[in-house]
C-alpha positions as CSV (number, residue, x, y, z in Angstrom):
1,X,-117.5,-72.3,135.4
2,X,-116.1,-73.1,132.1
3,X,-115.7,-69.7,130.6
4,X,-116.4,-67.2,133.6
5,X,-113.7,-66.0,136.0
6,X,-114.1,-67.4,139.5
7,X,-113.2,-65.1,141.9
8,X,-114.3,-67.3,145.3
9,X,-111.0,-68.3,145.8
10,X,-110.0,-64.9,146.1
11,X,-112.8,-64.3,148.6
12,X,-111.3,-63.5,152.4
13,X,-113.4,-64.0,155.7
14,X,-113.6,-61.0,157.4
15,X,-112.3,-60.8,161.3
16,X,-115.8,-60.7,163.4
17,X,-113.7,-59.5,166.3
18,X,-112.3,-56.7,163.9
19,X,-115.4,-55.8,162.8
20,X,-116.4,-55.0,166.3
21,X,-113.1,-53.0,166.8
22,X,-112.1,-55.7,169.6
23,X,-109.2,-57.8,167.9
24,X,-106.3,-57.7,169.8
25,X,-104.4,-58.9,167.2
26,X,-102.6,-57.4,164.3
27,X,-103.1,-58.3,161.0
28,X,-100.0,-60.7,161.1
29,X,-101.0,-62.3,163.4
30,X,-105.2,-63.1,163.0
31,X,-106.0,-65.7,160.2
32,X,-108.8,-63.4,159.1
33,X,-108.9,-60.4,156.8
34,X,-108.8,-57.0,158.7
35,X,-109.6,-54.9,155.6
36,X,-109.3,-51.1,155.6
37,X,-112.4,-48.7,156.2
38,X,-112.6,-48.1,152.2
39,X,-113.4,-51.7,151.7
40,X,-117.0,-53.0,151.4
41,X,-117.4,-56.2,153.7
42,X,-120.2,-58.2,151.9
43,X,-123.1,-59.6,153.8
44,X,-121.1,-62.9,153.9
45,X,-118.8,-61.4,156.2
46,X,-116.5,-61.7,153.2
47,X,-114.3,-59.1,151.5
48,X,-112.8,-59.7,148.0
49,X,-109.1,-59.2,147.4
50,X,-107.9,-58.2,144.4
51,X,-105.6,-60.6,142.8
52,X,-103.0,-58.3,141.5
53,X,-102.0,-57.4,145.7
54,X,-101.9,-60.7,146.1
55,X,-99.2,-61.2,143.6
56,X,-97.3,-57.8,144.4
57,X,-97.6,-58.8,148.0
58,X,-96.3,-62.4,147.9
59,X,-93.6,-61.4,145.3
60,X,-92.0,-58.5,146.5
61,X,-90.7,-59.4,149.4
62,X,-87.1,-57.5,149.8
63,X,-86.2,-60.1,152.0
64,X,-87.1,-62.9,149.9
65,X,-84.7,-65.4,149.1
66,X,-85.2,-66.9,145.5
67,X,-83.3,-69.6,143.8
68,X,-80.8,-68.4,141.7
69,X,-80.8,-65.0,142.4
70,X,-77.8,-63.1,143.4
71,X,-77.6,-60.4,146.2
């Protein structure tokens, strides 16, 4: 895709063990998505994140450590 937006890499597999309400573990801990009940799973098993909670998530960290920044 040239021109289009490609949103697969924002694409998350959904926990199968979740879906069944059997995970044991948190959301920390499991490599797959546990999305919330207002979230659509697609027939993939895949949900879609949206790319600006990615960015808020992975940047506002109030324990975060950046280089050059003074506390």
């Amino acid at each position: 895709m040239l021109n289009g937006k490609d949103s697969f890499w924002l694409q998350l597999e959904v926990c199968r063990e979740f879906q069944r309400s059997r995970c044991t573990r948190s959301d920390g801990e499991c490599k797959f998505a546990h999305p919330p009940g207002n979230v659509e799973v697609q027939s993939n098993g895949r949900v879609t994140a949206c790319y600006d909670s990615i960015k808020v998530s992975a940047s506002c960290s109030p324990t975060s450590k950046r280089p050059g920044r003074r506390r």
